[in-house]
C-alpha positions in Angstrom: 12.8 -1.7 -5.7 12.8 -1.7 -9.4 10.5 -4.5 -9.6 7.7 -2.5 -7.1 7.6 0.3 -9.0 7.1 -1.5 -12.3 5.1 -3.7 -11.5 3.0 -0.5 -9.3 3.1 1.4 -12.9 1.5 -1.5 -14.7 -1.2 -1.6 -12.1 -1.7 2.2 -12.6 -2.1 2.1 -16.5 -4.3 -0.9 -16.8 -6.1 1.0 -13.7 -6.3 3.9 -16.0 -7.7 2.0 -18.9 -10.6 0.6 -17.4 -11.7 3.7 -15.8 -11.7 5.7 -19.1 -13.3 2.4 -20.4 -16.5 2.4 -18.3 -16.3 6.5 -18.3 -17.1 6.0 -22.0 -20.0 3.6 -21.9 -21.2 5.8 -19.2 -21.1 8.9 -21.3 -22.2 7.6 -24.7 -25.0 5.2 -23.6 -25.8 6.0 -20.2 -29.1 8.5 -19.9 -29.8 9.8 -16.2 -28.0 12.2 -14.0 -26.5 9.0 -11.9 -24.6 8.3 -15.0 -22.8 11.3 -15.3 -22.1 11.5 -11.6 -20.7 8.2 -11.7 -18.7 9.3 -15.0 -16.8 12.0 -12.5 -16.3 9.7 -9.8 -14.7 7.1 -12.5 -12.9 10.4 -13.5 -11.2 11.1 -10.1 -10.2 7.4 -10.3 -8.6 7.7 -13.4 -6.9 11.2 -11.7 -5.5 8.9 -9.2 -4.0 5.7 -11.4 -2.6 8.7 -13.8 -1.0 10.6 -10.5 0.6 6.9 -9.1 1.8 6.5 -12.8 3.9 9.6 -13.1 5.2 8.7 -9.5 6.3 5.4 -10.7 7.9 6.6 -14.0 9.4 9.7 -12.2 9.7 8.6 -8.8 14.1 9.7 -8.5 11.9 13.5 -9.3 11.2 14.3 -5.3 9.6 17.4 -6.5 7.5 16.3 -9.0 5.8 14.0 -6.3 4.8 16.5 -4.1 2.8 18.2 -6.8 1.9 14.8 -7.7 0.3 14.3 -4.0 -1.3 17.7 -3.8 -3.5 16.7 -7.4 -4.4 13.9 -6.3 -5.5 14.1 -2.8 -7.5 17.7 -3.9 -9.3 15.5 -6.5 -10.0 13.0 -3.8 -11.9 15.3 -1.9 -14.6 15.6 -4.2 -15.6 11.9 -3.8 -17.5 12.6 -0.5 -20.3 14.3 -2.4 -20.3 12.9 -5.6 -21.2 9.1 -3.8 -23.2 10.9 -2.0 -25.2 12.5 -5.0 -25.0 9.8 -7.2 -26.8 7.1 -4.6 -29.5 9.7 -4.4 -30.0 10.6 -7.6 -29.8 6.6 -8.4 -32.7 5.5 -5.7 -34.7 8.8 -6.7 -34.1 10.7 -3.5 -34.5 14.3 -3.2 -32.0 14.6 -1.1 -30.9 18.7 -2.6 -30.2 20.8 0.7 -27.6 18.3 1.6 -26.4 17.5 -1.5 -25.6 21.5 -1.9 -24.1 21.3 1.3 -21.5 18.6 0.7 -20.3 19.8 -2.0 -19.7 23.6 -0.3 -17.9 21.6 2.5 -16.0 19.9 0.2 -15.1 23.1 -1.9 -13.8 24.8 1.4 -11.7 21.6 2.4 -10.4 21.5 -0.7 -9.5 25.3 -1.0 -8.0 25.1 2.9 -5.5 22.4 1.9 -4.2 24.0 -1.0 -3.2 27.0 0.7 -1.9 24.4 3.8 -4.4 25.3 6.1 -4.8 21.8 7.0 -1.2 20.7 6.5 1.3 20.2 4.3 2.9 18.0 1.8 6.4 18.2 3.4 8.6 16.3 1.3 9.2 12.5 0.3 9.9 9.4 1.9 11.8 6.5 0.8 10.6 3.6 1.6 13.0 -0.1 0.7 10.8 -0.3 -2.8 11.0 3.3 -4.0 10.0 7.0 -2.9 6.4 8.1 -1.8 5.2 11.8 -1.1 4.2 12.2 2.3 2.7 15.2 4.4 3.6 16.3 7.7 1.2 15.5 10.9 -1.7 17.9 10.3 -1.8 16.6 6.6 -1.9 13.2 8.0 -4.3 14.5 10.2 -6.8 15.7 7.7 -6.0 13.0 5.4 -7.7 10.4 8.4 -10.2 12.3 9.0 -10.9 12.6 5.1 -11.1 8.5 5.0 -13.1 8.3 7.9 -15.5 11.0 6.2 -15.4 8.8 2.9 -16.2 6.0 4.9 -19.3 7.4 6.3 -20.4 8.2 2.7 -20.3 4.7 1.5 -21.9 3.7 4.9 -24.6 6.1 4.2 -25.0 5.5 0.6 -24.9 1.1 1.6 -27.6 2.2 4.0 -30.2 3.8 1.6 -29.3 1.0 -1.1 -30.2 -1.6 1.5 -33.1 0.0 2.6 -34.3 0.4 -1.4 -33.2 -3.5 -1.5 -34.9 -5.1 1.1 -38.5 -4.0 -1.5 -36.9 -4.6 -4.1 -38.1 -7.1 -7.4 -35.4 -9.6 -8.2 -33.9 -7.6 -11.5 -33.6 -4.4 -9.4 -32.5 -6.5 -6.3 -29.3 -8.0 -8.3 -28.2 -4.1 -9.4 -28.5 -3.1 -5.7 -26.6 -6.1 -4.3 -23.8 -5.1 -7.1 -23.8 -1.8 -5.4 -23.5 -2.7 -2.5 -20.8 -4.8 -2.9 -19.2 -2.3 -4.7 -19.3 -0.3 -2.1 -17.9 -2.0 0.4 -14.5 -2.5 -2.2 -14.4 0.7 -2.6 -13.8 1.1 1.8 -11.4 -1.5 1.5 -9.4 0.5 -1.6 -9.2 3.4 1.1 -6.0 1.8 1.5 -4.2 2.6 -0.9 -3.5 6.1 0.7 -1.3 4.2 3.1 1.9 5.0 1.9 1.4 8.8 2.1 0.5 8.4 5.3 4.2 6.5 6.6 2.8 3.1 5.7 5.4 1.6 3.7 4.1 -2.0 2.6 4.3 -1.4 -1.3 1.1 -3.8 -1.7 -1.4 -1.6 0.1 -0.8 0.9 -3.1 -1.3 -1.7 -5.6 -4.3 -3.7 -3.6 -5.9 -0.2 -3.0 -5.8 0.5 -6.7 -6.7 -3.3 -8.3 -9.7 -3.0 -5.5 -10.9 0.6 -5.9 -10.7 0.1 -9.7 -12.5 -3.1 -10.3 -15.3 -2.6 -7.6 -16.1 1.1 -9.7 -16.2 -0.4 -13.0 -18.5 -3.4 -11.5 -20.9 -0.5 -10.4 -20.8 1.6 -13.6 -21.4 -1.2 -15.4 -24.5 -2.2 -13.4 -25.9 1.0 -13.3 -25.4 1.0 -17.0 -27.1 -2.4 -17.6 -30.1 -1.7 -15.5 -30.8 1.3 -17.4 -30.7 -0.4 -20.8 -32.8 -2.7 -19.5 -35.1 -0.6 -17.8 -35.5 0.9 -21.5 -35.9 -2.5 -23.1 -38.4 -3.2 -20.6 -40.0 0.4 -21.6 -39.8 0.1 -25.6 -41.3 -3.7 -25.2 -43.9 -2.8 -23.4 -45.1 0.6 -25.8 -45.0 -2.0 -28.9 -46.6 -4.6 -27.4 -49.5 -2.2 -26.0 
């Protein structure tokens, strides 16, 4: 049990780390829209590893993890939009009506669920390797419905970065295929919400979070890169003309 949770913790703060990491470069060196939106969505990441960090150090606290559950699954909310915006603004798509829309939807979801609208965090569980909050069956309810909502996100968001790949030059086709592939981690880190859920294999937490964490930085980093070099490309260009 002890070994779980420590081992769950270490995940969480080296988790942490690289998301503030790549939330840095984004921020100081990153110029565009995309790379603020991306910032946030690194931000809500960080939230997460932060949240499964205090519920590993405090995990005898049954209290504490209930709050700990209702921060982080509110924050999560706010993902559906954000990966929505940010593949937009990154491919140049006006895409504003809908864009405004996701973000009131997700604004209303996340104001219903914290006046248990949609369900409740009821309590903790215990599972064999330590104590998990979990909600009761409309808050597993929603929470499903909430992944299979994020899911369609990074289906749509795959789906306009395919489309923009397929005509793509081969510098801009590598930073797409990144994407891409990024995306598709991040579905697979959808996992990691498991345990909140009544799921109680320990690893799904600590796969969900290695996956979710390394597949973001690999896209922030892209995005960064083919900006830089976008304005290398740019600056050569003006000198040599």
């Amino acid at each position: 049990m002890t070994n779980v949770i420590n081992f769950t913790a270490v995940i969480a703060a080296i988790g942490l780390l690289l998301n503030l990491t790549v939330i840095y470069l984004l921020l100081s060196q990153g110029k565009n829209l995309y790379h603020n939106l991306f910032a946030v969505i690194l931000l809500i990441n960080a939230v997460w590893d932060l949240v499964i960090l205090a519920c590993m150090l405090r995990n005898e606290f049954q209290g504490e993890l209930i709050v700990y559950g209702y921060i982080s699954s509110l924050a999560c909310v706010f993902l559906l939009p954000l990966i929505f915006q940010f593949t937009c603004s990154y491919l140049g798509r006006s895409m504003v009506k809908t864009c405004l829309l996701l973000w009131f939807i997700a604004a209303e979801i996340a104001l219903l669920m914290a006046a248990g609208k949609l369900g409740r965090i009821s309590g903790v569980v215990q599972y064999s390797w330590g104590n998990f909050w979990q909600g009761d069956d409309a808050w597993r309810q929603t929470s499903l419905i909430g992944i299979l909502v994020y899911w369609a996100m990074l289906i749509a968001g795959s789906w306009m970065v395919f489309t923009r790949l397929r005509g793509s030059e081969n510098q801009d086709r590598r930073h797409l295929l990144l994407i891409l592939v990024g995306f598709g981690g991040l579905a697979v880190a959808a996992t990691r919400v498991l345990p909140s859920m009544g799921v109680g294999w320990p690893y799904f937490l600590v796969s969900g979070i290695l996956v979710n964490d390394y597949f973001a930085a690999l896209i922030g980093i892209s995005i960064l890169k083919h900006a830089l070099f976008q304005q290398d490309l740019h600056q050569r260009s003006i000198f040599q003309g």
